[in-house]
Wavefront OBJ file of the C-alpha trace (Angstrom):
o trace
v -4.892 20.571 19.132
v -2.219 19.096 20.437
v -0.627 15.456 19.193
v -0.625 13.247 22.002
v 2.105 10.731 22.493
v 3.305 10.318 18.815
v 6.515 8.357 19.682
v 4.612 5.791 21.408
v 3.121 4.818 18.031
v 6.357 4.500 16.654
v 7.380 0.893 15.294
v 10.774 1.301 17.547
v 9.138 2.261 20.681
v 10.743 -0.041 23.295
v 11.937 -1.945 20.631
v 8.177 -2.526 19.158
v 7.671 -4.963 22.645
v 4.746 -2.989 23.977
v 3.266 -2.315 20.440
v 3.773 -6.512 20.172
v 2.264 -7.223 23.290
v -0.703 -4.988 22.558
v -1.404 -6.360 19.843
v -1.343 -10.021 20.090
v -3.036 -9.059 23.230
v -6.090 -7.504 21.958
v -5.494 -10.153 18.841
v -6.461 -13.400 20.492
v -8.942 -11.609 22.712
v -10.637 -11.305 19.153
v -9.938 -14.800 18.245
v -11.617 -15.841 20.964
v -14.747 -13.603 20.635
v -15.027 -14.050 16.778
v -13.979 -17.750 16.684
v -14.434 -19.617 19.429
v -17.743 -17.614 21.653
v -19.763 -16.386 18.192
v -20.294 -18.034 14.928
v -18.696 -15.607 12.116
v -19.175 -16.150 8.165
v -16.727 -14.084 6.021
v -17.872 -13.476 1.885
v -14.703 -12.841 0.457
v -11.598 -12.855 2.631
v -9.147 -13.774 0.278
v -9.493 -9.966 -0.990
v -8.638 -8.288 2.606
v -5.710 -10.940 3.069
v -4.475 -10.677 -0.282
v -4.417 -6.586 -0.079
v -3.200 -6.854 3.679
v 0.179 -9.469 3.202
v 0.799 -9.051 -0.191
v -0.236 -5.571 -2.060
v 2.525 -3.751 -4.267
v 5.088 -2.080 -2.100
v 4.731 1.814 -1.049
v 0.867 1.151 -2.161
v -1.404 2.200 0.788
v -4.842 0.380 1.839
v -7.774 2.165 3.055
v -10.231 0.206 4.486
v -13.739 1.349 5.159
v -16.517 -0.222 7.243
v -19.687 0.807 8.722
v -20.031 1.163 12.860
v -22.389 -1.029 14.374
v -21.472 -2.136 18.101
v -20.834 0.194 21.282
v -18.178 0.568 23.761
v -17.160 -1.476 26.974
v -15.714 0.253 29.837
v -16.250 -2.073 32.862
v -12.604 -3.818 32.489
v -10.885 -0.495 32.895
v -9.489 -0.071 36.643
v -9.925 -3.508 37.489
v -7.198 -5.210 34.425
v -4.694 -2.531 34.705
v -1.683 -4.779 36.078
v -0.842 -6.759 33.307
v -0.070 -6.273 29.318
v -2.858 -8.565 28.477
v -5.143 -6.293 30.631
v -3.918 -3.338 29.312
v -4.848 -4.499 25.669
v -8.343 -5.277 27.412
v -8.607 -1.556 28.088
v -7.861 -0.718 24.906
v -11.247 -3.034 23.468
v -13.206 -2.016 26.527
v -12.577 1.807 26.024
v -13.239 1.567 21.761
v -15.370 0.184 20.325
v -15.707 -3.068 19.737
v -16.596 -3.499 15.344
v -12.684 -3.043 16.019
v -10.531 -5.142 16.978
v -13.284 -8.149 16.652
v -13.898 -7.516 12.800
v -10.210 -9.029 12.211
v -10.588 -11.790 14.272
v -11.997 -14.379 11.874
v -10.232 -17.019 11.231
v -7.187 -17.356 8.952
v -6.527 -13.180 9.051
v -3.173 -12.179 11.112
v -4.824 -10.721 13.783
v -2.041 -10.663 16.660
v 0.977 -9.361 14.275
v 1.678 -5.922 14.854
v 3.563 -5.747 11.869
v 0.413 -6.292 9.673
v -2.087 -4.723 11.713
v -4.142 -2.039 10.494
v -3.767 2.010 12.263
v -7.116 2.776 12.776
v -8.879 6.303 13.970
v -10.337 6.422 17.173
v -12.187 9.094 18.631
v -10.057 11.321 21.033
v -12.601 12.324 24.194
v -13.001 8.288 24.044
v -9.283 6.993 23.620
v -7.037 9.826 24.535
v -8.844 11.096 27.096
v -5.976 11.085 29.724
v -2.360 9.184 30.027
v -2.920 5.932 30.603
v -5.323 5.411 27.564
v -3.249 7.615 25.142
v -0.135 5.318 26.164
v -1.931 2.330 25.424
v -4.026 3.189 22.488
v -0.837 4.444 20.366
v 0.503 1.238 20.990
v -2.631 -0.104 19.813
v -1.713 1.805 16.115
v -5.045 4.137 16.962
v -4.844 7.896 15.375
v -6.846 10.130 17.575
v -9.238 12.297 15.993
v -11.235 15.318 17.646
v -14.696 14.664 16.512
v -16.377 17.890 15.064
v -12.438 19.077 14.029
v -12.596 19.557 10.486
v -10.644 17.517 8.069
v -7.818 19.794 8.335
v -7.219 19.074 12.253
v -3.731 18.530 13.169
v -4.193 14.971 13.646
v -5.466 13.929 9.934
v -1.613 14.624 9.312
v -0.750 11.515 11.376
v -3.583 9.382 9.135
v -1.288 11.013 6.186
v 1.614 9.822 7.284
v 0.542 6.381 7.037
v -0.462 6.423 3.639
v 2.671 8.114 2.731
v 4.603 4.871 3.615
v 2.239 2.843 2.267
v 0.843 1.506 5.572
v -2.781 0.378 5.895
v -5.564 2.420 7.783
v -9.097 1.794 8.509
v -11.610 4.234 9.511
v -15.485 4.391 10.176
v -16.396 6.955 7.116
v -20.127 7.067 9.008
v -18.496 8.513 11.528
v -21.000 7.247 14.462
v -22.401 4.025 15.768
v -25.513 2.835 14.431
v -27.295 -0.257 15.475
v -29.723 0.143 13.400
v -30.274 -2.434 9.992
v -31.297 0.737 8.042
v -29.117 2.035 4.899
v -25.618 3.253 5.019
v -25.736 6.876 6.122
v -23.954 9.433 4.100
v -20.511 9.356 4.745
v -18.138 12.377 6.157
v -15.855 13.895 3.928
v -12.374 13.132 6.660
v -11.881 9.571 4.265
v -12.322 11.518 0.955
v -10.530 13.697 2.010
v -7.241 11.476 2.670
v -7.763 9.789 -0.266
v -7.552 12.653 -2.399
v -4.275 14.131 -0.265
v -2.703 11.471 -0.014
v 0.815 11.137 -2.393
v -0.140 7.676 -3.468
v -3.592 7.119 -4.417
v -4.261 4.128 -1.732
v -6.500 1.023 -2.792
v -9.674 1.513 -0.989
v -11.385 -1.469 0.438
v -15.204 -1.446 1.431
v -16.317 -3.909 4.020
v -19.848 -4.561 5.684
v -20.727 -6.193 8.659
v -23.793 -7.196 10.948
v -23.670 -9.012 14.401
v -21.866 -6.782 16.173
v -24.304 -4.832 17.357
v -25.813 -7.885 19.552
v -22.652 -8.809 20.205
v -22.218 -5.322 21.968
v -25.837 -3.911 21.992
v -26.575 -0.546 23.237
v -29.401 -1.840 25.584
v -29.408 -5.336 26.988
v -30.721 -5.425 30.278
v -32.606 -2.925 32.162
v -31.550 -0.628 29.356
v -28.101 -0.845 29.837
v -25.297 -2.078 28.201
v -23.575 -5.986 29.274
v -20.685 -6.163 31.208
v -19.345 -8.626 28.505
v -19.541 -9.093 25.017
v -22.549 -11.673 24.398
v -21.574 -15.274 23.358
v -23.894 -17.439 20.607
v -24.393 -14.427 18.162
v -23.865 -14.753 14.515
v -21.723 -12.452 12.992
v -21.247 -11.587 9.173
v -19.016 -9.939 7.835
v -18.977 -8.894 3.337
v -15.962 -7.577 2.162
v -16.110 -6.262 -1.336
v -13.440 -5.331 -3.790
v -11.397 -2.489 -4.231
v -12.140 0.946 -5.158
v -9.767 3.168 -7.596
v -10.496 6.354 -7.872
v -8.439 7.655 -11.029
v -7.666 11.254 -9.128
v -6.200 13.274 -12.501
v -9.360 12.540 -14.177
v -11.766 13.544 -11.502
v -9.480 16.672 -10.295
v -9.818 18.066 -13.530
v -13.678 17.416 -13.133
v -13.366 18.959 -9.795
v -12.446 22.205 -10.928
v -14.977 22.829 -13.466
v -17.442 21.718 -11.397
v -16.157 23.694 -8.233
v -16.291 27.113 -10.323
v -20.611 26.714 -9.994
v -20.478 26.526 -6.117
v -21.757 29.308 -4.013
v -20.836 27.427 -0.672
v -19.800 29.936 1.957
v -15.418 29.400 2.284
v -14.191 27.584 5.744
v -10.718 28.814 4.315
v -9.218 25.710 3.755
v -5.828 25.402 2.039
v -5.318 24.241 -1.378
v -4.393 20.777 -2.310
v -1.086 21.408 -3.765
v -0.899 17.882 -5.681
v -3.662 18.975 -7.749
v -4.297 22.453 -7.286
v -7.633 22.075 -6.011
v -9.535 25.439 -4.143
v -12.066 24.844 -1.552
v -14.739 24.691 -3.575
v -13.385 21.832 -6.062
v -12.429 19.893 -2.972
v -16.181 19.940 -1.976
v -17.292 18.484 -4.875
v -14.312 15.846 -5.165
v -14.879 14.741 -1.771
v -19.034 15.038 -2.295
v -18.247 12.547 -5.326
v -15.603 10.105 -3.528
v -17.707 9.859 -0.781
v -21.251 9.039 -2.877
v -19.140 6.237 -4.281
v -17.601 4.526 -1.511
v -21.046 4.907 0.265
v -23.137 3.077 -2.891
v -20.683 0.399 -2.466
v -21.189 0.078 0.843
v -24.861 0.132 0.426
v -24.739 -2.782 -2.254
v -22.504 -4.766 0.426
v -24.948 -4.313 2.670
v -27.815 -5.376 0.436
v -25.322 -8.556 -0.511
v -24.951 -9.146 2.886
v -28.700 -9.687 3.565
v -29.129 -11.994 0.653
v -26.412 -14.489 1.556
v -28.442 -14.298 4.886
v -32.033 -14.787 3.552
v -30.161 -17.808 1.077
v -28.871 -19.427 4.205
v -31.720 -19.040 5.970
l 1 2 3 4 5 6 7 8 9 10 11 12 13 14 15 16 17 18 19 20 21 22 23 24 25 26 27 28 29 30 31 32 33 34 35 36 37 38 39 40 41 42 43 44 45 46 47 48 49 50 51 52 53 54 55 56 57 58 59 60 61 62 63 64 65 66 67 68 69 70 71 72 73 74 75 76 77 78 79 80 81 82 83 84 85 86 87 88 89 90 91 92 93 94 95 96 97 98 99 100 101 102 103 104 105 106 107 108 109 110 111 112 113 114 115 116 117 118 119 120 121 122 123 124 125 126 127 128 129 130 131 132 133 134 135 136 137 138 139 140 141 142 143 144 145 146 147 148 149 150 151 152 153 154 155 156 157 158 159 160 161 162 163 164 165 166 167 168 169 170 171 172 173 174 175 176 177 178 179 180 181 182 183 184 185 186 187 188 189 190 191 192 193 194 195 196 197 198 199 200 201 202 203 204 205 206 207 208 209 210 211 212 213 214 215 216 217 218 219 220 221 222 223 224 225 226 227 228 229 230 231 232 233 234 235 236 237 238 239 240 241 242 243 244 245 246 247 248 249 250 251 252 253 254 255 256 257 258 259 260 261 262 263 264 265 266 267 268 269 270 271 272 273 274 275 276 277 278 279 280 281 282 283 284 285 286 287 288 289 290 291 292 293 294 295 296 297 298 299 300 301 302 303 304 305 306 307 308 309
């Protein structure tokens, strides 16, 4: 697969003007949704802003979250004159857990500088000019779903974490309205955790509200032309996760010499001379962990709700 538009993501694009605009764009649209048109409660924010502004230079962040509202598509065609409408395509054609999710109040939503890359699914996003344009200047990585964790593009997500930039991704790796358990996660976010020259901080976060802010079925089975207004939102961010990769690398390859999982051929991780079959397990056991805390978010999350209630 082919990388699509990689110097529009760059920080010196244009001078970073359109990544600017874009952002503080697409920022205060949040502001506005978040803030202003929904009621949002945030357990914990000092973490996320703490990691986000201030975390130990060349240190990557790794946020993780689950995937709860749909996409929009009805501004596309109709705002396509204008910067701000342009970052309007962006939300309408993503979805929408992202950007709204950092637009509670008191987080740096409109500075590019700070804002998070974030992979975005590439039939979606990148699915001609226009979009891929917009959504690189948006800091979105496209990703092929069904891929592999080797596709070509998991090298941009890389590249991030090599300068110690922060990314988010949806480890789920679908939407889910649902207010059942966190499903098991895909291996893509193990996976650049454990390639990745620095070891990044990961960050769970949980949220619920979304998902009527943006449901799947609102009237006559379809989705709204806007995001709904008067919805609660929460949103439980946890603490971070460190994964002490020496330790469980060495576990990794003891425990990958038992497996009698059929080879895909991937390449070895050179950092830790890891074979296919240790890299299962690793990522099995990274992901297991970053989904229990997830799940105990989640479970948090409904208890400050029930309290409140």
């Amino acid at each position: 697969m082919v990388r699509k538009m990689e110097w529009a993501g760059r920080a010196t694009h244009l001078g970073g003007v359109p990544r600017a605009a874009t952002v503080a764009a697409a920022g205060a649209f949040a502001k506005v949704v978040t803030c202003l048109l929904n009621t949002t409660t945030v357990h914990n924010p000092e973490t996320l802003l703490r990691l986000v502004r201030s975390r130990p230079p060349g240190r990557p962040l790794l946020t993780v979250s689950n995937h709860m509202s749909t996409d929009l598509f009805n501004f596309y065609g109709i705002l396509n004159e204008w910067w701000f409408g342009f970052a309007l395509v962006w939300i309408a054609q993503s979805r929408l857990d992202d950007p709204l999710m950092w637009g509670f109040k008191g987080f740096p939503t409109m500075d590019a500088r700070l804002a998070r890359w974030v992979l975005a699914a590439e039939d979606i996003c990148f699915k001609n000019t226009v979009l891929s344009y917009f959504f690189r200047l948006g800091k979105c990585i496209p990703i092929t779903r069904g891929g592999g964790i080797y596709q070509d593009n998991m090298n941009d997500a890389l590249d991030i974490l090599s300068d110690g930039g922060w990314l988010h991704t949806f480890p789920e790796g679908k939407v889910s309205q649902g207010n059942g358990p966190i499903r098991r996660l895909k291996w893509g976010t193990a996976s650049l955790i454990a390639r990745a020259p620095i070891t990044p901080t990961v960050l769970p976060i949980v949220h619920c509200g979304f998902e009527k802010v943006m449901p799947e079925k609102f009237l006559f089975g379809r989705r709204p032309p806007l995001p709904v207004c008067g919805k609660k939102i929460q949103i439980v961010i946890g603490e971070p996760i460190e994964f002490d990769l020496q330790k469980l690398a060495q576990t990794a390859k003891t425990m990958g010499r038992n497996s009698l999982c059929q080879s895909k051929g991937w390449p070895t991780i050179p950092s830790h001379g890891l074979d296919e079959a240790a890299q299962r397990w690793l990522y099995t056991h990274i992901s297991e962990k970053i989904q229990t805390m997830m799940e105990k978010l989640r479970n948090l999350g409904a208890t400050i709700k029930n309290i409140k209630a």
